[in-house]
C-alpha positions in Angstrom: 10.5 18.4 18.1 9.5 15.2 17.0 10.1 13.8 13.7 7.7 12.9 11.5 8.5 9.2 9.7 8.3 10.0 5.9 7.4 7.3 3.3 7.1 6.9 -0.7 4.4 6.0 -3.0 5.4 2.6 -4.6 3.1 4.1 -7.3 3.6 7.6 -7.8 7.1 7.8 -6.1 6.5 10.6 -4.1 7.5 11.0 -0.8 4.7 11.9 1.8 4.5 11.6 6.2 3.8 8.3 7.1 0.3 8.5 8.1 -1.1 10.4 4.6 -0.3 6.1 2.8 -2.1 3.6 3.1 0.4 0.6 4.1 -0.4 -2.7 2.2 1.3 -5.6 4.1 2.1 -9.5 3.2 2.1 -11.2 6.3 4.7 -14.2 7.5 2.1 -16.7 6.6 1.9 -14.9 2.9 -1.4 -13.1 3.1 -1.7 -10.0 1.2 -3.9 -7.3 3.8 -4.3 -3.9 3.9 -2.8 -2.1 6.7 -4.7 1.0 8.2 -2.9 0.8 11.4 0.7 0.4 10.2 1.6 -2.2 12.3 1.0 -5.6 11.2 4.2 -7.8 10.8 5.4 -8.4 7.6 6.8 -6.8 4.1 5.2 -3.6 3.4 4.3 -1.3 0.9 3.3 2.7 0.9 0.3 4.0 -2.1 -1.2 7.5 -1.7 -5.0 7.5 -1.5 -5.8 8.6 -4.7 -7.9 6.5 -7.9 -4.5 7.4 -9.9 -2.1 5.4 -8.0 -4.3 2.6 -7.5 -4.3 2.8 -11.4 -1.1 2.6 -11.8 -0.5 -0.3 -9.4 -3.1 -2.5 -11.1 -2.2 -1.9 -14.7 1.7 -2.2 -13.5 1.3 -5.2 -11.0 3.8 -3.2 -8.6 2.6 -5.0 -5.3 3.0 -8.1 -6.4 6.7 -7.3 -7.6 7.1 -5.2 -3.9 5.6 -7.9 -2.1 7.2 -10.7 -4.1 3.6 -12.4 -4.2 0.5 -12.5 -6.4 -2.2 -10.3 -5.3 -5.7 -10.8 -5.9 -8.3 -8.8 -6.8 -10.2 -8.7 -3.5 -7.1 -7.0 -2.2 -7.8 -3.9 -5.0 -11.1 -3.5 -4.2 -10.6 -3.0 -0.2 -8.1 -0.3 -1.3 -10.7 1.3 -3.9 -13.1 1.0 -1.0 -10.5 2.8 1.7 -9.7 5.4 -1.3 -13.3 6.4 -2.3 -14.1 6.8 1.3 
């Protein structure tokens, strides 16, 4: 039996399987992207997909105290895109 890789929400701080995040990712070179194939190099972070923990994360600037950079709001609004899909 494999094991399934389990992550938590920087937001929410519940732990989920791996591929039920979304992985948001500052890369070596210091741009902030959004991850939806969990592999990109760099620092990561986990969110669920849900309007409430994007909330949080804007109103609490958590990824750019997890990611130790400022991130702008283009990045939010690819994840609100991803979310409302």
């Amino acid at each position: 039996m494999k094991k399934i890789p389990i992550r938590k929400c920087l937001a929410t701080g519940q732990s989920f399987p791996k591929k039920e995040l979304l992985r948001i990712v500052r890369t070596p070179e210091g741009e902030v992207r959004v991850d939806e194939t969990g592999k990109l190099n760099g620092k990561g972070a986990y969110i669920s997909k849900t309007p409430e923990a994007l909330a949080i994360l804007k109103n609490k600037k958590l990824l750019n105290r997890a990611l130790e950079t400022e991130v702008n709001d283009d990045v939010y609004r690819e994840i609100e895109n991803i979310i409302n899909k």
